[in-house]
PDB file of N, CA, C, O and CB in Angstrom:
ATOM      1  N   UNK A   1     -64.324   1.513  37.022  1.00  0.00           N
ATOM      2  CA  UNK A   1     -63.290   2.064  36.191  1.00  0.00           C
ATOM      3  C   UNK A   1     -62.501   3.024  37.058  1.00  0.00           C
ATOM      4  O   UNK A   1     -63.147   3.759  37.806  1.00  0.00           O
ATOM      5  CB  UNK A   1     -63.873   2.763  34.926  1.00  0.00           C
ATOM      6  N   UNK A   2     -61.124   3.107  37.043  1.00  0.00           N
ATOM      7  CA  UNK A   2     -60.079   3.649  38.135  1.00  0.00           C
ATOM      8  C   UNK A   2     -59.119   4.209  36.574  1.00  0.00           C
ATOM      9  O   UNK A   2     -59.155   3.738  35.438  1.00  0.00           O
ATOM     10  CB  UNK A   2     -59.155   2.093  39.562  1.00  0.00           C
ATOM     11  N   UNK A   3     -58.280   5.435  37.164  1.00  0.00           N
ATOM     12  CA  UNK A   3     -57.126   5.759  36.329  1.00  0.00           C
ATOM     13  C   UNK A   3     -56.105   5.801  37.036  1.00  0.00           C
ATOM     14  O   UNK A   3     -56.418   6.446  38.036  1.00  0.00           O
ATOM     15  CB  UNK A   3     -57.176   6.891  35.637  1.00  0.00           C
ATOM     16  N   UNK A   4     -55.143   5.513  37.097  1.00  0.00           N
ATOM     17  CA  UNK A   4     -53.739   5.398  38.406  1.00  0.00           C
ATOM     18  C   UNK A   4     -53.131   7.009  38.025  1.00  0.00           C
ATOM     19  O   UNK A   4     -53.208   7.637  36.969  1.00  0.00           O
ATOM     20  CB  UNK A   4     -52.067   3.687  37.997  1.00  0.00           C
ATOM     21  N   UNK A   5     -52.567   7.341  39.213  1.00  0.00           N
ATOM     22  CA  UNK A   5     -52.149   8.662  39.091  1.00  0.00           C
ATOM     23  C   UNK A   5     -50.492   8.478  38.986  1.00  0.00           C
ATOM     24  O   UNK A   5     -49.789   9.376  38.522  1.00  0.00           O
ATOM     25  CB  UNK A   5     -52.714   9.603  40.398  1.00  0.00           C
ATOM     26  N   UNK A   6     -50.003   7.339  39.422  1.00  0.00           N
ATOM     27  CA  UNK A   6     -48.667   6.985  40.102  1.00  0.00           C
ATOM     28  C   UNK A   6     -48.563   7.447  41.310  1.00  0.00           C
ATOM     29  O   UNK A   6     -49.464   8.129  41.797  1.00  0.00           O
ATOM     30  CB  UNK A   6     -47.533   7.432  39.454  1.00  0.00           C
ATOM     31  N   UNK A   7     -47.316   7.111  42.050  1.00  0.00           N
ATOM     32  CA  UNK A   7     -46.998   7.109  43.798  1.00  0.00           C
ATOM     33  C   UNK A   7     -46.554   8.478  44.049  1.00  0.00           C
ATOM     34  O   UNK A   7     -45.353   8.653  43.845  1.00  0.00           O
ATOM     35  CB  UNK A   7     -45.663   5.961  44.401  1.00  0.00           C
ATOM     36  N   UNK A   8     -47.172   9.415  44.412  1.00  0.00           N
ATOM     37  CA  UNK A   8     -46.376  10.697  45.245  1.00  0.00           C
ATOM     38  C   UNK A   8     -44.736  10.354  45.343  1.00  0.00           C
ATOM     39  O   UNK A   8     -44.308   9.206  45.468  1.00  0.00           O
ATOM     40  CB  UNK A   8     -47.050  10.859  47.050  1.00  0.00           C
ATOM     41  N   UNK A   9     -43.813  11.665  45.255  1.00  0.00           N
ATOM     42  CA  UNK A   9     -42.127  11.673  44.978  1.00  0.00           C
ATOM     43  C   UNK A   9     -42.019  11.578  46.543  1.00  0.00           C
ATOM     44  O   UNK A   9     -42.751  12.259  47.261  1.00  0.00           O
ATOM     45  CB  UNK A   9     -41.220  13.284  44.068  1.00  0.00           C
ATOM     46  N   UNK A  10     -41.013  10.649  47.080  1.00  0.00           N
ATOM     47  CA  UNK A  10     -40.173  10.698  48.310  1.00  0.00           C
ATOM     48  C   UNK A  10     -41.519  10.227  49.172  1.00  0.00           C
ATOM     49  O   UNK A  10     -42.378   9.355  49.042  1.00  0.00           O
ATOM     50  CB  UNK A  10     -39.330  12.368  48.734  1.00  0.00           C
ATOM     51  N   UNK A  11     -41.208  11.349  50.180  1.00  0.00           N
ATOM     52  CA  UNK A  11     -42.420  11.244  51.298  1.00  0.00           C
ATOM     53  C   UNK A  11     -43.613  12.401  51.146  1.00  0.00           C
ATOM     54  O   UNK A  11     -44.259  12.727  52.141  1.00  0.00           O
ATOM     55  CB  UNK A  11     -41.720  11.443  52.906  1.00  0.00           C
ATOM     56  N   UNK A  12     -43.800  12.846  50.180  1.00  0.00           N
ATOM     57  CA  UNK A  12     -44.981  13.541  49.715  1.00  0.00           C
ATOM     58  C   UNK A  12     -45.931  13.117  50.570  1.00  0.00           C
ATOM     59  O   UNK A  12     -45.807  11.964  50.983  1.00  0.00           O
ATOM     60  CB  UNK A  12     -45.370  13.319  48.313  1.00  0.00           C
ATOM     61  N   UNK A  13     -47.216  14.012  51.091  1.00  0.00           N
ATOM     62  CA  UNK A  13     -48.637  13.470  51.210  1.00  0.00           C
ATOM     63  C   UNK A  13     -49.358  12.838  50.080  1.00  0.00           C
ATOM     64  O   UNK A  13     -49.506  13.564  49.096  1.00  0.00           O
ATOM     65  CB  UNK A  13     -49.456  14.490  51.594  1.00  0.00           C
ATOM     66  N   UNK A  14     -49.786  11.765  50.023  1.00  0.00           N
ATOM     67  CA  UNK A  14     -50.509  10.940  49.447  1.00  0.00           C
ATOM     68  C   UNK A  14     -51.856  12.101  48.480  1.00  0.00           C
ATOM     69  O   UNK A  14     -52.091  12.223  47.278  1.00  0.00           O
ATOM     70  CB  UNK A  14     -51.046   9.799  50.781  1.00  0.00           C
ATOM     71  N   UNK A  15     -52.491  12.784  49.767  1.00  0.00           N
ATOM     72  CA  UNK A  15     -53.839  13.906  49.708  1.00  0.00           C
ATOM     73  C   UNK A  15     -52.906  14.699  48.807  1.00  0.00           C
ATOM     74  O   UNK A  15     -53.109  14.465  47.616  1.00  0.00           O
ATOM     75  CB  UNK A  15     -54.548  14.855  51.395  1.00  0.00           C
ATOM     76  N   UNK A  16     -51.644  15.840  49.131  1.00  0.00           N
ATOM     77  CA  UNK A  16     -51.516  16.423  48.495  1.00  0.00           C
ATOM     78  C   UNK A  16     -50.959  16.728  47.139  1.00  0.00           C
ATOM     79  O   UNK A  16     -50.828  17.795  46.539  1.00  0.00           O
ATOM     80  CB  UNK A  16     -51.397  16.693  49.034  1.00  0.00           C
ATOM     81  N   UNK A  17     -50.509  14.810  46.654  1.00  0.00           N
ATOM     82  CA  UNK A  17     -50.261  14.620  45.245  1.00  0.00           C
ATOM     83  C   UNK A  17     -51.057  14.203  44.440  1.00  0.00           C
ATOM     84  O   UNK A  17     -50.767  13.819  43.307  1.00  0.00           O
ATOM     85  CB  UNK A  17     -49.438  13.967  45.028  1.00  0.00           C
ATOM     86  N   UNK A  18     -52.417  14.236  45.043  1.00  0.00           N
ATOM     87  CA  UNK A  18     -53.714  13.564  44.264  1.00  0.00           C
ATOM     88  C   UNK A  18     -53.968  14.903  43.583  1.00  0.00           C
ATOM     89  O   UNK A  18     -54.093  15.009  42.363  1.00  0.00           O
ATOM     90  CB  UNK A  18     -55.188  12.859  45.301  1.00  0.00           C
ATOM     91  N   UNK A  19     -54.079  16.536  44.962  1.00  0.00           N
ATOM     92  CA  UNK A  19     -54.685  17.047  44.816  1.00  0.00           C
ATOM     93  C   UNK A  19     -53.837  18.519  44.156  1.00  0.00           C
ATOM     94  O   UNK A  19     -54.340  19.633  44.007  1.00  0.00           O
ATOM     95  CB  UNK A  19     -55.418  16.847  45.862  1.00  0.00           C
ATOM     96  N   UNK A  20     -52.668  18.169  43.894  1.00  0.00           N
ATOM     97  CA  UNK A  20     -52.294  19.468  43.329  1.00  0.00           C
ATOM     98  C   UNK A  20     -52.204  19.894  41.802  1.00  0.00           C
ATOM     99  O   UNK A  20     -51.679  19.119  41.003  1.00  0.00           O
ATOM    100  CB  UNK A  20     -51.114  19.672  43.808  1.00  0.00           C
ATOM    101  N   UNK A  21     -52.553  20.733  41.520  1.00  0.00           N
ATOM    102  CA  UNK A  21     -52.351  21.315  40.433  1.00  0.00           C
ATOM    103  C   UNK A  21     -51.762  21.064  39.179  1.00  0.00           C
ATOM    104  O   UNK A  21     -50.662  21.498  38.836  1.00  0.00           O
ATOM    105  CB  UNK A  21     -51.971  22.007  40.722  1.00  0.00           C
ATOM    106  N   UNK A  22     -52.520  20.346  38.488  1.00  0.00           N
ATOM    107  CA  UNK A  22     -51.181  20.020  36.685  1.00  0.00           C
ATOM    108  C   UNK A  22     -50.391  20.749  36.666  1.00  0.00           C
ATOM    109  O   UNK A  22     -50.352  21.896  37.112  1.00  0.00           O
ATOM    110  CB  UNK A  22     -51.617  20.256  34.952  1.00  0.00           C
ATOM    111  N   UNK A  23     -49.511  20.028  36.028  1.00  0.00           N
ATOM    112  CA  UNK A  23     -47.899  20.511  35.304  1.00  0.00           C
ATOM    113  C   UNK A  23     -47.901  21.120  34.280  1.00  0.00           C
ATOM    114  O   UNK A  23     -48.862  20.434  33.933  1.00  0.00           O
ATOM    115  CB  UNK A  23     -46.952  19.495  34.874  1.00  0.00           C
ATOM    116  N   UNK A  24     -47.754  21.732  33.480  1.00  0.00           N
ATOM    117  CA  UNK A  24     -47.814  22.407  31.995  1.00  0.00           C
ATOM    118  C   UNK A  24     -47.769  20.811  31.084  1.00  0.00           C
ATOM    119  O   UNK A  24     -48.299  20.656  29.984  1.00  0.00           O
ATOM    120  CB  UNK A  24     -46.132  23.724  31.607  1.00  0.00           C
ATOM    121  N   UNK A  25     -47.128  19.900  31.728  1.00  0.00           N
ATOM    122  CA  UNK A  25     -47.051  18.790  30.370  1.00  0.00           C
ATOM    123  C   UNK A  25     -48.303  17.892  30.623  1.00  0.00           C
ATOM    124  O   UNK A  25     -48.816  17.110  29.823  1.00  0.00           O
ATOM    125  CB  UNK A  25     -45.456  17.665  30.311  1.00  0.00           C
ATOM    126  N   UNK A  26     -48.696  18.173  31.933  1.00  0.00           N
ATOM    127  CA  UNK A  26     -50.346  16.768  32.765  1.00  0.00           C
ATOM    128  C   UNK A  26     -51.005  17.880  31.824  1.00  0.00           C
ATOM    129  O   UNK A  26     -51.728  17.336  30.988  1.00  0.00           O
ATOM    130  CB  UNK A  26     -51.160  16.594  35.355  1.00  0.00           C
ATOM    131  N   UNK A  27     -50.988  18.683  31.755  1.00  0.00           N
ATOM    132  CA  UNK A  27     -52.247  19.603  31.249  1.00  0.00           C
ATOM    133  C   UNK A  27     -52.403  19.924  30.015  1.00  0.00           C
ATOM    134  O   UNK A  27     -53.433  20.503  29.673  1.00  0.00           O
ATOM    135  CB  UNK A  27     -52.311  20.811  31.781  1.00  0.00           C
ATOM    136  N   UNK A  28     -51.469  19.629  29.158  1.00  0.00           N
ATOM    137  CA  UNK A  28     -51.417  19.535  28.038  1.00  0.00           C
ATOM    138  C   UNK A  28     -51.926  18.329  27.208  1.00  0.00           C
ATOM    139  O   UNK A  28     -52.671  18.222  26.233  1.00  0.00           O
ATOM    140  CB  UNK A  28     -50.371  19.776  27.914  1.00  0.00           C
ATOM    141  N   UNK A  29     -51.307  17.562  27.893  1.00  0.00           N
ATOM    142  CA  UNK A  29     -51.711  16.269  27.625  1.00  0.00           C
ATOM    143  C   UNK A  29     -53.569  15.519  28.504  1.00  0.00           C
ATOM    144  O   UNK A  29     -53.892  14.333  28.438  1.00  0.00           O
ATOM    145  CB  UNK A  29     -50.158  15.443  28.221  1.00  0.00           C
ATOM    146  N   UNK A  30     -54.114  16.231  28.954  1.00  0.00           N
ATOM    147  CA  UNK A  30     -55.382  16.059  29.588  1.00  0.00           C
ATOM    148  C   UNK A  30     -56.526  15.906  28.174  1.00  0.00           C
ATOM    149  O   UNK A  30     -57.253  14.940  28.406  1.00  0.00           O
ATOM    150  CB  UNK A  30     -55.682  17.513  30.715  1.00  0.00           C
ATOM    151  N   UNK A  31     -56.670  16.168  27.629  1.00  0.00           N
ATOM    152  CA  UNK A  31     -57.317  16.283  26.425  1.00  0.00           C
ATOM    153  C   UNK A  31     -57.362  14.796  26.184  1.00  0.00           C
ATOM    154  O   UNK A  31     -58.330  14.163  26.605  1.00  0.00           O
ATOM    155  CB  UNK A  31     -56.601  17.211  25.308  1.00  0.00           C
ATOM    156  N   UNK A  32     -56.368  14.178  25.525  1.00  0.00           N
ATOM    157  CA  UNK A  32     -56.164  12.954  25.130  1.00  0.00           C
ATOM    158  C   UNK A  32     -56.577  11.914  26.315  1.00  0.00           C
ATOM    159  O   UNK A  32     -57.374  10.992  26.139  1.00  0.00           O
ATOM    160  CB  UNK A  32     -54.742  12.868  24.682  1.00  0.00           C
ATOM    161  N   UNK A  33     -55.867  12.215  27.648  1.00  0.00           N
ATOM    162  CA  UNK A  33     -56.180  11.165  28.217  1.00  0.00           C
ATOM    163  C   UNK A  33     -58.178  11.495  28.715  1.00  0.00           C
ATOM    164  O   UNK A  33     -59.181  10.800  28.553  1.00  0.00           O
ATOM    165  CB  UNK A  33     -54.864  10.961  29.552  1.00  0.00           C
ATOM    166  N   UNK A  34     -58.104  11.958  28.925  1.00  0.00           N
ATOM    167  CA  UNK A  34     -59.790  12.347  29.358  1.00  0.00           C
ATOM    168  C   UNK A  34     -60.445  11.595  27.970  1.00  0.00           C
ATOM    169  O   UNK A  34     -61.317  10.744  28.141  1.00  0.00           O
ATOM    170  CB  UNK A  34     -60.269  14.502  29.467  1.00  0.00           C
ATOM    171  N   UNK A  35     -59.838  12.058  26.121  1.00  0.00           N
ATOM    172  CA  UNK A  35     -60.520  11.000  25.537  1.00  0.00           C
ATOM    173  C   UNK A  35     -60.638   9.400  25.572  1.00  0.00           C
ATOM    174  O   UNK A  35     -61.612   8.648  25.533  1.00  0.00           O
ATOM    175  CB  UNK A  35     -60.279  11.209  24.624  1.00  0.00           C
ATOM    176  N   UNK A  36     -58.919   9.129  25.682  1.00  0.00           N
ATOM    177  CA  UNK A  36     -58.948   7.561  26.001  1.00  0.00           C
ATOM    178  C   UNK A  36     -59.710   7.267  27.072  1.00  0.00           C
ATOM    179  O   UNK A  36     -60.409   6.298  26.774  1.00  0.00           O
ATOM    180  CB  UNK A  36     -57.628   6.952  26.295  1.00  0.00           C
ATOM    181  N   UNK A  37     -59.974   7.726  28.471  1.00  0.00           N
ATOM    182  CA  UNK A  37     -60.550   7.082  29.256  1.00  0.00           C
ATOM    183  C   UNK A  37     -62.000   7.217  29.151  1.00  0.00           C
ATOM    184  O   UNK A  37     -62.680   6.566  29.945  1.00  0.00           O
ATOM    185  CB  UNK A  37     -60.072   7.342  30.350  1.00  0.00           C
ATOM    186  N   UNK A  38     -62.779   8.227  27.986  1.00  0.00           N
ATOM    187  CA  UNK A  38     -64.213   7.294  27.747  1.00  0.00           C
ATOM    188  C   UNK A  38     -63.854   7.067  26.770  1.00  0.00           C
ATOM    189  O   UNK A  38     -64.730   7.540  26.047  1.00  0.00           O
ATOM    190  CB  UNK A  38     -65.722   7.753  27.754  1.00  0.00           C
ATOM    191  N   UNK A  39     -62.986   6.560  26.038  1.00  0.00           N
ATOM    192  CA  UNK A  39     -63.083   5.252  24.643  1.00  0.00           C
ATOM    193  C   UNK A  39     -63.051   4.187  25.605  1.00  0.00           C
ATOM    194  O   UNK A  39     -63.833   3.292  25.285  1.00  0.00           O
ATOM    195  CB  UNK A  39     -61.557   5.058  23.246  1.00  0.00           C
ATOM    196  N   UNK A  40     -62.283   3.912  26.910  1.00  0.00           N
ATOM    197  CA  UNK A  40     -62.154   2.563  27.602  1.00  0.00           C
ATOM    198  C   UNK A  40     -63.539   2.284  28.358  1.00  0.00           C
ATOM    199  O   UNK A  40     -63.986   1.146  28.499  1.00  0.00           O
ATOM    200  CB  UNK A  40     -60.851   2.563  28.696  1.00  0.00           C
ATOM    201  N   UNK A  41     -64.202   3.495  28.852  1.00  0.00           N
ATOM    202  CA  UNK A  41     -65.758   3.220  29.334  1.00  0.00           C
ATOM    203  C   UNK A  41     -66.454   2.748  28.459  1.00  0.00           C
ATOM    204  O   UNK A  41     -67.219   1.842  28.791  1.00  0.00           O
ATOM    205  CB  UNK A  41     -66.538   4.308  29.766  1.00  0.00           C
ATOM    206  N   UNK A  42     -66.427   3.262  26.833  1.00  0.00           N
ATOM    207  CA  UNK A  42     -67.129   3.177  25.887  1.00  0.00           C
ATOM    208  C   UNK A  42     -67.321   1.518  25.765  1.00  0.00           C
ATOM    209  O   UNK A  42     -68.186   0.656  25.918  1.00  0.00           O
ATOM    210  CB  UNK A  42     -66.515   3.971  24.748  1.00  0.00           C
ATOM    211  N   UNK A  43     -65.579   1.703  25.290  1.00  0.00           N
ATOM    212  CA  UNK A  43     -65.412  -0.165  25.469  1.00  0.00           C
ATOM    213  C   UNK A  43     -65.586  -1.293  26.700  1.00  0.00           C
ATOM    214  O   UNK A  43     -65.572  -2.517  26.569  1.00  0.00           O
ATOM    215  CB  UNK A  43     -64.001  -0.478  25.205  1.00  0.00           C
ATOM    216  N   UNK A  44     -65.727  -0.642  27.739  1.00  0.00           N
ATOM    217  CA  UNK A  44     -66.575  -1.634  28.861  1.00  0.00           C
ATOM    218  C   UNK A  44     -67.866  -1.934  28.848  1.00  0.00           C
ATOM    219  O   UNK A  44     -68.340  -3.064  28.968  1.00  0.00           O
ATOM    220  CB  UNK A  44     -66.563  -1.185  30.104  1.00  0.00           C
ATOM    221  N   UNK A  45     -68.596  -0.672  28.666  1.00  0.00           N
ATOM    222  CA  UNK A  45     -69.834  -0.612  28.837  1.00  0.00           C
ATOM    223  C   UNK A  45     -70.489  -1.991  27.282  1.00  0.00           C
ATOM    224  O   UNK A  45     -71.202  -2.993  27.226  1.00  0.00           O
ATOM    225  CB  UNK A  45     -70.267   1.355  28.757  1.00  0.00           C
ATOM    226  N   UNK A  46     -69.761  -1.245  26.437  1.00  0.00           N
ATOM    227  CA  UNK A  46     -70.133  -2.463  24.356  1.00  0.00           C
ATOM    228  C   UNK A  46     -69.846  -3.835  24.578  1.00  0.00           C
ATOM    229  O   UNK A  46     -70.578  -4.733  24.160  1.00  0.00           O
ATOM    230  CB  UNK A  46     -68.678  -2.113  22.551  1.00  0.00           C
ATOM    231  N   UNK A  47     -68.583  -4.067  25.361  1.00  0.00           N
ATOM    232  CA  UNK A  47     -68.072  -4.928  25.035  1.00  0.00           C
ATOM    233  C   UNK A  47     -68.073  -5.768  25.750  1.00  0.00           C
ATOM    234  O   UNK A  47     -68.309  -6.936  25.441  1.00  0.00           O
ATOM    235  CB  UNK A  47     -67.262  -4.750  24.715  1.00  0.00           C
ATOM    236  N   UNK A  48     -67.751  -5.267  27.123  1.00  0.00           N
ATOM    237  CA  UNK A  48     -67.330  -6.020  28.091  1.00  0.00           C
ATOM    238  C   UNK A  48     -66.363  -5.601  28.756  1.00  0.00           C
ATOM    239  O   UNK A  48     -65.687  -4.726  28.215  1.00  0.00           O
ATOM    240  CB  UNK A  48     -67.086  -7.056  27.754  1.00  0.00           C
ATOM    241  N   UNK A  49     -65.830  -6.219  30.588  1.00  0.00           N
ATOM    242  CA  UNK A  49     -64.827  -5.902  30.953  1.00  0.00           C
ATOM    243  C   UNK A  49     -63.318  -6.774  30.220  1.00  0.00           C
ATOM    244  O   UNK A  49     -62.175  -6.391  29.971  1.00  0.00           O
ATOM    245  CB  UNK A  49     -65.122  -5.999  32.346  1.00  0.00           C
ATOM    246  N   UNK A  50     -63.979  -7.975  30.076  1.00  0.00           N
ATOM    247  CA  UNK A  50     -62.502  -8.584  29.629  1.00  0.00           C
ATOM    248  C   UNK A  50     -61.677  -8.001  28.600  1.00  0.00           C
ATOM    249  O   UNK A  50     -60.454  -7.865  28.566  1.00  0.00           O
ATOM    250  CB  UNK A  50     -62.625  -9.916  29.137  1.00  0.00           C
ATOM    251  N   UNK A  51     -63.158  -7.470  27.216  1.00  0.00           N
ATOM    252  CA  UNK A  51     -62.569  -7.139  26.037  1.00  0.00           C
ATOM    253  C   UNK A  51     -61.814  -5.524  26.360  1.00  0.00           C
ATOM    254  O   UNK A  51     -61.061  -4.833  25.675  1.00  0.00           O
ATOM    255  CB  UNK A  51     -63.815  -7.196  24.783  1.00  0.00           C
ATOM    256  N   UNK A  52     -62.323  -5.360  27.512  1.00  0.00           N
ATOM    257  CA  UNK A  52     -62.118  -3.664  27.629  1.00  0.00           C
ATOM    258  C   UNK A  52     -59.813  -3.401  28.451  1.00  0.00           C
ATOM    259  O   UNK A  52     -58.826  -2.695  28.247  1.00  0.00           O
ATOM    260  CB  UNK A  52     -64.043  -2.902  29.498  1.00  0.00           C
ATOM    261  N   UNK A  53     -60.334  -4.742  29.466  1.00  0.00           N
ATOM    262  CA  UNK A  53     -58.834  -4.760  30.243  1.00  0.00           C
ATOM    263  C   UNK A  53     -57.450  -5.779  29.063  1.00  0.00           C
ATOM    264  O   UNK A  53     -56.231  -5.644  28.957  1.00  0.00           O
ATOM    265  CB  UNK A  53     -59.205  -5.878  32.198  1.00  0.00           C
ATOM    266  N   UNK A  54     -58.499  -6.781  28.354  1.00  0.00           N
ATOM    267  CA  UNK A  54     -57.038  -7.127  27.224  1.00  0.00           C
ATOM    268  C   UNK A  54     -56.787  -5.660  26.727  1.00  0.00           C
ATOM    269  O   UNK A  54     -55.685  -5.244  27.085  1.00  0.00           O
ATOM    270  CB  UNK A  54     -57.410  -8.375  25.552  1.00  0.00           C
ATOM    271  N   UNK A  55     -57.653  -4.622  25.869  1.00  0.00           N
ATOM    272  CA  UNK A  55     -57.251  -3.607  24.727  1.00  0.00           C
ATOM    273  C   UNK A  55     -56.474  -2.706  25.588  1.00  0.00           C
ATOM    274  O   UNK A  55     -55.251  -2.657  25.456  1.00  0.00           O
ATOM    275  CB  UNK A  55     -58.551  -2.799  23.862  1.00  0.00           C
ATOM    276  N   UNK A  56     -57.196  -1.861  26.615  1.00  0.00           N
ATOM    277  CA  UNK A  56     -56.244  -1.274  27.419  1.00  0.00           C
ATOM    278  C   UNK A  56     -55.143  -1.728  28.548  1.00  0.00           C
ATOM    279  O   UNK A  56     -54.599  -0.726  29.013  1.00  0.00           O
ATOM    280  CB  UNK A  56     -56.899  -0.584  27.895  1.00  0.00           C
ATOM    281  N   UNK A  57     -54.790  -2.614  28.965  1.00  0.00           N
ATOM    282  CA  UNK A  57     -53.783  -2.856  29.502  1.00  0.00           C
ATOM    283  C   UNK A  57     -52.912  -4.136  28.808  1.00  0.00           C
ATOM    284  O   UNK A  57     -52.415  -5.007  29.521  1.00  0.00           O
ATOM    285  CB  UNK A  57     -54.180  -2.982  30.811  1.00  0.00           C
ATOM    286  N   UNK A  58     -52.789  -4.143  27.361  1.00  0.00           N
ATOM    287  CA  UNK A  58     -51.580  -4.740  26.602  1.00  0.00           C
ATOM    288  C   UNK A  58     -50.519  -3.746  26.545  1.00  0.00           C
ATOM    289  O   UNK A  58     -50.647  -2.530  26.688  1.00  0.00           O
ATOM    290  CB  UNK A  58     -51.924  -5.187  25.133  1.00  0.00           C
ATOM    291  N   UNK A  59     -49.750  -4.225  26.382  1.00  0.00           N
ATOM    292  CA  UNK A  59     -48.228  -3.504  26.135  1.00  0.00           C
ATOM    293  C   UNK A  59     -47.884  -3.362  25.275  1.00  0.00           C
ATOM    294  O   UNK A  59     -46.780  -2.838  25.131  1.00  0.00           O
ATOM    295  CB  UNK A  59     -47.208  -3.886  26.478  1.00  0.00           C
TER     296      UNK A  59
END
């Protein structure tokens, strides 16, 4: 199980856009995603990977 961060802006360091500090809106919003991503473990581990990558990666 992986969460994508998106691509560092311009020519950013790779290291130092992994590793810096939330935004007032990443950090606000951390709550929710920290829950979805163990509802998606939850649902790998119950279900399966297939049932787990159709639910979370539909559009």
């Amino acid at each position: 199980m992986r969460a994508g961060i998106g691509r560092p802006p311009g020519r950013m360091n790779t290291a130092d856009f992994v590793l810096k500090p939330f935004s007032t809106a990443e950090a606000k919003n951390l709550p929710f995603l920290i829950s979805n991503a163990a509802d998606a473990v939850r649902m790998l581990v119950e279900k399966g990977l297939v049932a787990a990558q159709q639910h979370y990666h539909s559009a």
